[in-house]
VMD Tcl script that builds the backbone (N, CA, C; Angstrom):
set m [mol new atoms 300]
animate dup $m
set s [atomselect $m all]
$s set {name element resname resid chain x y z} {
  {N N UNK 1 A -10.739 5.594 -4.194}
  {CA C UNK 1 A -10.233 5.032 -5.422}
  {C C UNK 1 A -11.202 3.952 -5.879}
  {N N UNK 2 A -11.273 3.906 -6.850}
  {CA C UNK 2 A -12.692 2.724 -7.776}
  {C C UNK 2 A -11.156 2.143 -8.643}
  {N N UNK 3 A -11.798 0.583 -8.093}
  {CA C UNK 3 A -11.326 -0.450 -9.387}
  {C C UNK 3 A -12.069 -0.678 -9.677}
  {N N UNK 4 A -11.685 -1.213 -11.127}
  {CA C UNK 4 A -11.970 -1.545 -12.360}
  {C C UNK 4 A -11.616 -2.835 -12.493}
  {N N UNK 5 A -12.416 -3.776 -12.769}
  {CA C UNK 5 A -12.074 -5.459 -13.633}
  {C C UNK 5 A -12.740 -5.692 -14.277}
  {N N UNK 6 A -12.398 -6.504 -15.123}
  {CA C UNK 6 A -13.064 -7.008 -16.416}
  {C C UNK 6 A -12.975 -8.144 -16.845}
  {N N UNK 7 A -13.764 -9.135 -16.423}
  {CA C UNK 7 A -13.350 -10.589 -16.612}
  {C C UNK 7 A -14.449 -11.100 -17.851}
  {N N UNK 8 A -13.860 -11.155 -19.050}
  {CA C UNK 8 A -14.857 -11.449 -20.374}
  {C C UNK 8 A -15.687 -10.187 -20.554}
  {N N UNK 9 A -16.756 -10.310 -20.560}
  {CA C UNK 9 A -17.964 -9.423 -20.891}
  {C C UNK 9 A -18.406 -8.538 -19.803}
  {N N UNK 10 A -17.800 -9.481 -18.142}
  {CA C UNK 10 A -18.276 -8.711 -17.203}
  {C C UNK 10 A -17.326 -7.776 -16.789}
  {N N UNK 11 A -18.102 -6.495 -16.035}
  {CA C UNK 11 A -16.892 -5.343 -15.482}
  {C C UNK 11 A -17.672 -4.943 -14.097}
  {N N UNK 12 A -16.680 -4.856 -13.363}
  {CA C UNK 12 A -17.152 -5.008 -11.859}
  {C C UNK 12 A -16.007 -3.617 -11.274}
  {N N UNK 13 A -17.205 -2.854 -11.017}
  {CA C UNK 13 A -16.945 -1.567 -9.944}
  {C C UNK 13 A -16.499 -1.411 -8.452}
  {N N UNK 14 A -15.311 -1.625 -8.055}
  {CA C UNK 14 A -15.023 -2.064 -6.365}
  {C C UNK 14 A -14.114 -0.985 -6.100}
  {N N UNK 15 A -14.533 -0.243 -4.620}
  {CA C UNK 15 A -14.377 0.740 -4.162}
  {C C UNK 15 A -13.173 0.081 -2.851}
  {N N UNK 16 A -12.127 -0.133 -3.295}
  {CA C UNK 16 A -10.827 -0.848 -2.361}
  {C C UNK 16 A -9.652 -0.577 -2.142}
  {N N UNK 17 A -9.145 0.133 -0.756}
  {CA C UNK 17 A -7.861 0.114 -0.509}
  {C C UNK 17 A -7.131 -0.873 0.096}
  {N N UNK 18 A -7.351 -2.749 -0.501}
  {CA C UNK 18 A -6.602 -3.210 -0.463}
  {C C UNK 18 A -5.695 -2.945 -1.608}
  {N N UNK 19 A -6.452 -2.825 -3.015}
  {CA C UNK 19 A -5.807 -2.673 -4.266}
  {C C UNK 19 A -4.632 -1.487 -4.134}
  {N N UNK 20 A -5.272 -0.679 -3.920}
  {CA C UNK 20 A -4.509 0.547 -3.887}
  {C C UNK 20 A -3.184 0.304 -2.842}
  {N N UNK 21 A -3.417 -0.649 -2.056}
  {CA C UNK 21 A -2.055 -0.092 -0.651}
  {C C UNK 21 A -1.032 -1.302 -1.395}
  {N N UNK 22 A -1.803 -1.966 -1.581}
  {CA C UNK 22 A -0.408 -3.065 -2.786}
  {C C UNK 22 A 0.017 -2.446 -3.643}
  {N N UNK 23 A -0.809 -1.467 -4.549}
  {CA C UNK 23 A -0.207 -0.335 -5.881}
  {C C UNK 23 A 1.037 0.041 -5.415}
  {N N UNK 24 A 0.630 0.857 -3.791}
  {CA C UNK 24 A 1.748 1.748 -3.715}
  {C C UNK 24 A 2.451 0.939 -2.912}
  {N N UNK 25 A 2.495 -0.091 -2.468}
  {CA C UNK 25 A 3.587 -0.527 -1.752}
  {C C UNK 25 A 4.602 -1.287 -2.912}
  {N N UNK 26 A 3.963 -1.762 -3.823}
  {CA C UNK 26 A 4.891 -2.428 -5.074}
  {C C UNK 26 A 5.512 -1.343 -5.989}
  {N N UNK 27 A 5.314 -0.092 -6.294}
  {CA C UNK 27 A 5.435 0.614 -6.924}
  {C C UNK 27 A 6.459 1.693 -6.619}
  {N N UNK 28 A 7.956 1.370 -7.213}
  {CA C UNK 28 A 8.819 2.469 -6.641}
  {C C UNK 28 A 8.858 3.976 -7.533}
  {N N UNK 29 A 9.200 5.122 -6.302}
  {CA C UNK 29 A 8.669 6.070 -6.746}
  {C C UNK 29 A 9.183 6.833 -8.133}
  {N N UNK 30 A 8.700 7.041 -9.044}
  {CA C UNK 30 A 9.156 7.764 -10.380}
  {C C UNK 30 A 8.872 6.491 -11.715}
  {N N UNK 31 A 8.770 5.330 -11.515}
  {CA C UNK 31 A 8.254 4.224 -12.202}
  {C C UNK 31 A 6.937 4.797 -13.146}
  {N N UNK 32 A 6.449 5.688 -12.340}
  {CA C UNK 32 A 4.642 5.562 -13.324}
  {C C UNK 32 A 5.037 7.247 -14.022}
  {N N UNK 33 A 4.858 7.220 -15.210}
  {CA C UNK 33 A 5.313 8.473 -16.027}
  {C C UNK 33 A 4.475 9.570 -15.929}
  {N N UNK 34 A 3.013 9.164 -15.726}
  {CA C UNK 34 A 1.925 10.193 -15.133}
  {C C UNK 34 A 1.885 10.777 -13.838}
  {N N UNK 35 A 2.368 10.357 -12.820}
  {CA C UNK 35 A 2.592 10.227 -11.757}
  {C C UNK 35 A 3.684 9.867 -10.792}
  {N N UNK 36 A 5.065 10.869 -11.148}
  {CA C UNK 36 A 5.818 10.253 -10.561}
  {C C UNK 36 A 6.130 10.150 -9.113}
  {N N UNK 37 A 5.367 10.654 -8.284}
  {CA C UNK 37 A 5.376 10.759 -6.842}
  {C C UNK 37 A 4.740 9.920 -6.542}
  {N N UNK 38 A 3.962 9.028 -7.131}
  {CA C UNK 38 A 3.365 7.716 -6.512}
  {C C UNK 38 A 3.919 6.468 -6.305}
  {N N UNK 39 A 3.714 6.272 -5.183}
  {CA C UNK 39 A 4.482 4.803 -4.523}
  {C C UNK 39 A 5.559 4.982 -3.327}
  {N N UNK 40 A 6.219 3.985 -3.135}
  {CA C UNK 40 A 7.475 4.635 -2.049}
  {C C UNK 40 A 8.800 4.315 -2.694}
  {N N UNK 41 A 9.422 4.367 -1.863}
  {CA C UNK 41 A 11.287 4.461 -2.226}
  {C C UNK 41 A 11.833 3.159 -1.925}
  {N N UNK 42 A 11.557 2.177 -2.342}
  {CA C UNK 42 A 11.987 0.558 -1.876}
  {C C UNK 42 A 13.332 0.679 -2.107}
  {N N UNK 43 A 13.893 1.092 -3.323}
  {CA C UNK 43 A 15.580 1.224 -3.828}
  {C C UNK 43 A 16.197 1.513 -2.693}
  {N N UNK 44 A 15.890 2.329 -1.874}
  {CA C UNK 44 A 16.463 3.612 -0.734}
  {C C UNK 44 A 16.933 2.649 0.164}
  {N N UNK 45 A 15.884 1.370 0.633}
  {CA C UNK 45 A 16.092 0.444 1.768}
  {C C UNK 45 A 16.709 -1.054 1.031}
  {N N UNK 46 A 16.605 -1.305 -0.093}
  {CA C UNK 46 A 17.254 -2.617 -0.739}
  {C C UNK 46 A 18.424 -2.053 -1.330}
  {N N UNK 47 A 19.216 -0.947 -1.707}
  {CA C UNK 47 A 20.454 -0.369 -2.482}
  {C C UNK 47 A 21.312 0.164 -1.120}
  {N N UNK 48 A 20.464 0.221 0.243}
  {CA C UNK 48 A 21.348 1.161 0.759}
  {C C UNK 48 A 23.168 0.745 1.526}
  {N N UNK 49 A 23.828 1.683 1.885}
  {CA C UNK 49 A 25.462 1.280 1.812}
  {C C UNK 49 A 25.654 0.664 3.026}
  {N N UNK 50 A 24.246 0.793 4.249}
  {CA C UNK 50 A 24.335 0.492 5.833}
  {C C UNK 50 A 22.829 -0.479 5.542}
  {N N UNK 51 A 23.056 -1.015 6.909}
  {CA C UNK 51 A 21.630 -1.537 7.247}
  {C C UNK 51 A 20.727 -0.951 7.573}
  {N N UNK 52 A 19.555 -1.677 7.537}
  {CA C UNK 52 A 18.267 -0.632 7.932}
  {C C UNK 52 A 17.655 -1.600 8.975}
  {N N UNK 53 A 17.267 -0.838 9.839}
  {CA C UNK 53 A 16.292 -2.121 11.033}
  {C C UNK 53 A 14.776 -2.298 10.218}
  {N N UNK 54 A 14.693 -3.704 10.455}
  {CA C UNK 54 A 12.889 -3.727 10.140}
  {C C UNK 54 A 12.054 -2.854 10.564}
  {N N UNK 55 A 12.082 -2.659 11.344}
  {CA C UNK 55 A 11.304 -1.293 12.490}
  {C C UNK 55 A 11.052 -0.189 11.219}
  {N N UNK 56 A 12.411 0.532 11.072}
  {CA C UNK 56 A 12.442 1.555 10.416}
  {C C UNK 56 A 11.735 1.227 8.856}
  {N N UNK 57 A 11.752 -0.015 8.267}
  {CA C UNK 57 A 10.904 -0.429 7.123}
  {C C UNK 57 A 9.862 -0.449 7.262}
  {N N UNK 58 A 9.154 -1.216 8.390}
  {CA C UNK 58 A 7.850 -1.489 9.132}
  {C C UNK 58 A 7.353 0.202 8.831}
  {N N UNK 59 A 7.644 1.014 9.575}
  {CA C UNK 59 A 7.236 2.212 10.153}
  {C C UNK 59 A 7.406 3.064 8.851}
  {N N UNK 60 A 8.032 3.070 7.788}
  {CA C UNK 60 A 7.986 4.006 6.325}
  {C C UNK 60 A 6.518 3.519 5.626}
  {N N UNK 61 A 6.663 2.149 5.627}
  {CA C UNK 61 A 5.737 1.533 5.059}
  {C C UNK 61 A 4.079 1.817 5.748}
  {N N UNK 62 A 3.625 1.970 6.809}
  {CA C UNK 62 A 2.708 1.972 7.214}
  {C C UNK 62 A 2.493 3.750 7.173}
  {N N UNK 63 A 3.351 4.361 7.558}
  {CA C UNK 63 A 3.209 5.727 7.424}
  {C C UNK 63 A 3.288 6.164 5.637}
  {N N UNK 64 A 3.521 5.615 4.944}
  {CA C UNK 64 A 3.215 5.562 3.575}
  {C C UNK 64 A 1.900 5.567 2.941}
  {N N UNK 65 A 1.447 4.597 3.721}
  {CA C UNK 65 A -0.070 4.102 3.314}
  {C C UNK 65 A -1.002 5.384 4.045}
  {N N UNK 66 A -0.413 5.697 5.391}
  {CA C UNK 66 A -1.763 7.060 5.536}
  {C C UNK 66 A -1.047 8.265 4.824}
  {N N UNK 67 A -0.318 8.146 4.486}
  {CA C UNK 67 A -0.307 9.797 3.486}
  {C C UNK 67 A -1.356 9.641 2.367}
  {N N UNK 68 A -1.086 7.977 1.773}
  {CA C UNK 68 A -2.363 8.325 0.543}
  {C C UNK 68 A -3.637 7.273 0.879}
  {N N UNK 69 A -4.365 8.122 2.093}
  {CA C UNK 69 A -5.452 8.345 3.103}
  {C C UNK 69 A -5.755 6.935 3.161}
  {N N UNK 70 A -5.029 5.785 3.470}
  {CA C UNK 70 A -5.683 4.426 3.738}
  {C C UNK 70 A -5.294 4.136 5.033}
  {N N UNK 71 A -6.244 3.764 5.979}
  {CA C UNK 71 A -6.439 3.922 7.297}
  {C C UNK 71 A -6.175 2.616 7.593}
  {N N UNK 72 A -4.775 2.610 8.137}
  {CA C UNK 72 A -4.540 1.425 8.804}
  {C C UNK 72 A -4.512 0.830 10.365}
  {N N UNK 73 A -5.608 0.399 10.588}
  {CA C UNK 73 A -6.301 -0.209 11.743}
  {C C UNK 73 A -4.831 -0.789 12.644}
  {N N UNK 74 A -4.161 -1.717 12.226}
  {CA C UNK 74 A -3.120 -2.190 13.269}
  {C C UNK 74 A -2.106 -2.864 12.484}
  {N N UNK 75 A -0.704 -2.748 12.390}
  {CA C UNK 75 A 0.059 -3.404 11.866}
  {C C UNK 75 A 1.276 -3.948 12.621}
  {N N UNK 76 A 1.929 -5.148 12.264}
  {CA C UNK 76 A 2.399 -6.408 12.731}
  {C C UNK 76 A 3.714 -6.415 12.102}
  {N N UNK 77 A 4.627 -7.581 12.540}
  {CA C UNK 77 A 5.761 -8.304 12.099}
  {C C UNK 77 A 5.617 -9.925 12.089}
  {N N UNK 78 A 5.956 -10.770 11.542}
  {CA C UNK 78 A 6.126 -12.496 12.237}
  {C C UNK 78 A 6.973 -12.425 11.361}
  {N N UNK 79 A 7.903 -12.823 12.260}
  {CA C UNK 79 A 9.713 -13.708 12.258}
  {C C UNK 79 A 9.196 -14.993 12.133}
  {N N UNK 80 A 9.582 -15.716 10.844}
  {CA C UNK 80 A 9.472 -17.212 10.593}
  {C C UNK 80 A 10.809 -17.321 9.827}
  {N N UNK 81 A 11.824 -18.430 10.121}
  {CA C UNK 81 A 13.202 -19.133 9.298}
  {C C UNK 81 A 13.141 -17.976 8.447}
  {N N UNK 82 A 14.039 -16.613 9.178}
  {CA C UNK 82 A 14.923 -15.955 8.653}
  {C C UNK 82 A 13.840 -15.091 7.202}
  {N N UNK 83 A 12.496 -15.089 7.538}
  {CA C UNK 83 A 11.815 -14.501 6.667}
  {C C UNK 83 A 10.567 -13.710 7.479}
  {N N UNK 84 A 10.987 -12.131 7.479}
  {CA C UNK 84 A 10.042 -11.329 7.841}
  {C C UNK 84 A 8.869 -10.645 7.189}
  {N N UNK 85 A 7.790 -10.919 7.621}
  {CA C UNK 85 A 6.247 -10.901 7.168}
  {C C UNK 85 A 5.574 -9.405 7.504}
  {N N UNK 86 A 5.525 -8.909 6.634}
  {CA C UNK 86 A 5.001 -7.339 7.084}
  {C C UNK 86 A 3.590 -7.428 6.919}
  {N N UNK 87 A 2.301 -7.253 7.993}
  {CA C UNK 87 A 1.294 -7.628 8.286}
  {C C UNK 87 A 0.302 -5.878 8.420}
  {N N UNK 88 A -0.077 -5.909 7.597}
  {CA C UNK 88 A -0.857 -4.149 7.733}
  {C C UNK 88 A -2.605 -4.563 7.339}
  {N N UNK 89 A -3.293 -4.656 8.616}
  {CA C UNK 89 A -4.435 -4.741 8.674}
  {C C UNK 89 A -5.365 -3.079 8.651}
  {N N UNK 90 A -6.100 -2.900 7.156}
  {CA C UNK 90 A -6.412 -1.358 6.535}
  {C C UNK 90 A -8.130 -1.940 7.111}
  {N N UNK 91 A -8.586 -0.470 7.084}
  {CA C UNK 91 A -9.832 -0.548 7.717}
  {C C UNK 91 A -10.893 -0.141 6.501}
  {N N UNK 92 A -12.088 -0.637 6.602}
  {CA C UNK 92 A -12.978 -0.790 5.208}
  {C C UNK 92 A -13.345 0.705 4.658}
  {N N UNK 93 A -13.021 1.374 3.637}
  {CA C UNK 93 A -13.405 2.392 3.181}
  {C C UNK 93 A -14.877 2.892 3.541}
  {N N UNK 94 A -14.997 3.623 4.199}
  {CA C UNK 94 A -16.455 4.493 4.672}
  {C C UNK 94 A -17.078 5.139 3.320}
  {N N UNK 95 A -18.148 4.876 3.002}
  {CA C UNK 95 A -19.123 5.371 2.091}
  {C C UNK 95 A -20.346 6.283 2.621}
  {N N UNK 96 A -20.428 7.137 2.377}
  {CA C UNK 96 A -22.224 8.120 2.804}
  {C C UNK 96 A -22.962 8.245 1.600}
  {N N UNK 97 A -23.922 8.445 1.949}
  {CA C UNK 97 A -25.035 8.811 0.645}
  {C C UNK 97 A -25.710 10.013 1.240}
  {N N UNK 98 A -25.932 10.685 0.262}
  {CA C UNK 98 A -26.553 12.511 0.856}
  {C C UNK 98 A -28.070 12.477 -0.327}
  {N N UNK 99 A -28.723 12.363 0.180}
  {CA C UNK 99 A -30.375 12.407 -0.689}
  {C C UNK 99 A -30.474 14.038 -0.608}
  {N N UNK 100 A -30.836 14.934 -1.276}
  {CA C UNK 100 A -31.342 16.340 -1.738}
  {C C UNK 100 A -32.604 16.527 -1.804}
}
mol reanalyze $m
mol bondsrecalc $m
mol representation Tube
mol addrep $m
């Protein structure tokens, strides 16, 4: 995936799945009209009629991110005053160059 920014006059080309794993982690699914299979199901775990363990959030969420191919190196929890921190350390997009 290539971002795109544009700050004034300048536009800067960055090849990043940090951007992208925030897209789809903020992005519930059917929201984007071009694309409605992109993102995950947050409603599913904040609407639902039972509880859900963190675990089972932890573990949608990280298995989310490798379906749309961002390679996540190691991911975490920290419990601080009743506020849980979801910690997903992604590994740097691999680039090749092929000369002909």
């Amino acid at each position: 995936m290539i971002d795109i920014a544009a700050l004034g006059k300048d536009v800067t080309f960055d090849d990043s799945d940090i951007y992208k794993g925030k897209n789809i982690i903020t992005t519930q699914i059917g929201d984007i009209y071009y694309d409605l299979s992109f993102g995950i199901d947050i409603d599913s775990f904040l609407q639902a009629p039972y509880a859900i363990q963190n675990e089972s959030f932890h573990t949608y969420i990280r298995n989310s991110l490798i379906e749309y191919g961002i390679d996540v190196l190691n991911d975490y929890i920290l419990y601080e005053d009743f506020i849980d921190n979801h910690n997903y350390e992604l590994n740097a997009p691999v680039s090749t160059q092929l000369i002909l």
